[in-house]
C-alpha positions in Angstrom: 17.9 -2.9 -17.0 18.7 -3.0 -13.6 16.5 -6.4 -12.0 17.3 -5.5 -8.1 16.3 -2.4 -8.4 13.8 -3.0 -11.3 14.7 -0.1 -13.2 13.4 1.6 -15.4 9.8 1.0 -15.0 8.6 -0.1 -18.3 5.2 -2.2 -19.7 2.8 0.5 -17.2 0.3 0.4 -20.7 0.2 -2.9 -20.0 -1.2 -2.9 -16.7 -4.7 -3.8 -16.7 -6.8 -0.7 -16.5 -9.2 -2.6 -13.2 -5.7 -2.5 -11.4 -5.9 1.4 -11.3 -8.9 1.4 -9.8 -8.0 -0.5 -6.3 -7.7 0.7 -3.1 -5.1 -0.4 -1.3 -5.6 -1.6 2.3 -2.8 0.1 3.8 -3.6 3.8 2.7 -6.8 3.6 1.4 -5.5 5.2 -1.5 -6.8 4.6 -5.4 -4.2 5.9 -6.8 -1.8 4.1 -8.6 -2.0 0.3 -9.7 -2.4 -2.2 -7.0 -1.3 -5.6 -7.0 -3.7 -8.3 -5.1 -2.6 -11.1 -2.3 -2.2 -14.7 -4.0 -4.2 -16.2 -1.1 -6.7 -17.9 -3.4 -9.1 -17.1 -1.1 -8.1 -13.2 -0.3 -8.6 -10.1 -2.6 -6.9 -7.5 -0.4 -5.1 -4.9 -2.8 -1.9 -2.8 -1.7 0.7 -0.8 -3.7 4.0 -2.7 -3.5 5.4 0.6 -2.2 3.4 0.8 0.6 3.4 -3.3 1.8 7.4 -2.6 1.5 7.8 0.6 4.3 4.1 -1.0 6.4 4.6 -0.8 9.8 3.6 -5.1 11.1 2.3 -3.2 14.3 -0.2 -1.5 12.6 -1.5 -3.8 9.3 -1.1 -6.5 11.1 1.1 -8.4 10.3 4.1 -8.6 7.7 3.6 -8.6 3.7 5.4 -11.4 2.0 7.3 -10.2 -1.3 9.6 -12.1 -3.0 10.3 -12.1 -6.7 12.7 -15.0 -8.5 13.8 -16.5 -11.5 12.7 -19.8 -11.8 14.3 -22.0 -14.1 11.0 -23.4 -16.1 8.3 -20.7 -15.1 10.7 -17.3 -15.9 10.5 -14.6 -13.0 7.7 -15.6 -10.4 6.3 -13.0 -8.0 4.8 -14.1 -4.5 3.1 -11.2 -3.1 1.2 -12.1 -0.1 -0.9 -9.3 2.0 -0.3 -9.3 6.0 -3.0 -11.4 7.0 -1.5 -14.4 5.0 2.4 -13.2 4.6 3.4 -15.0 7.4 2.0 -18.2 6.8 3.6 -18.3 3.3 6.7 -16.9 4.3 7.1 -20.1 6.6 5.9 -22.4 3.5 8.4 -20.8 1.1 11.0 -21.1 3.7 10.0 -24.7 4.3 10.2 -25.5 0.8 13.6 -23.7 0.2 16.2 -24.7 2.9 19.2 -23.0 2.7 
C-alpha cells in the first residue's frame, strides 16, 4: 500500500451507493462517487479529482484537502469545497503552527 499516493484503490463496495449519485459542482458530472464539504452547514459535492486540478479563478475559490494520521482518531480527512476552503485552511493552519 502506497498512503501518498493511495494506491491501490481498495474498499469502492464500500462506498455508499447515495455517493454515486452526486453531482459534483465543478463538472456537473454524476459519475463517479463524490465526496461532500465538512462545512456543517454546506452540501456541495465534488470528485476529489476534480477539487485537486480546479482552477480558484473559475470555482471560486480554493478546495481544502488534507488527509492525516492522527494519533487517537486514525487517518482524518478534511475536505472542504471552495466556498469554505479558505476559511478552514487558515483555521488548520492556525491550529498547527509549524
Amino acid at each position: 500500500e502506497n498512503v501518498i499516493l493511495q494506491e491501490p484503490v481498495t474498499g469502492l463496495e464500500e462506498i455508499d451507493n447515495k455517493r454515486w449519485r452526486l453531482q459534483c459542482c465543478v463538472c456537473d458530472s454524476t459519475a463517479g462517487a463524490c465526496v461532500q464539504c465538512d462545512d456543517p452547514s454546506c452540501c456541495k459535492a465534488f470528485h476529489i479529482g476534480c477539487a485537486v486540478f480546479a482552477d480558484p479563478t473559475v470555482v471560486g475559490g480554493r478546495f481544502f484537502l488534507h488527509t492525516t494520521d492522527h494519533f487517537e482518531k486514525g487517518i482524518v480527512h478534511l475536505r472542504y469545497c471552495a466556498q469554505h476552503g479558505d476559511k478552514y485552511r487558515k483555521v488548520y493552519a492556525d491550529s498547527h503552527p509549524d
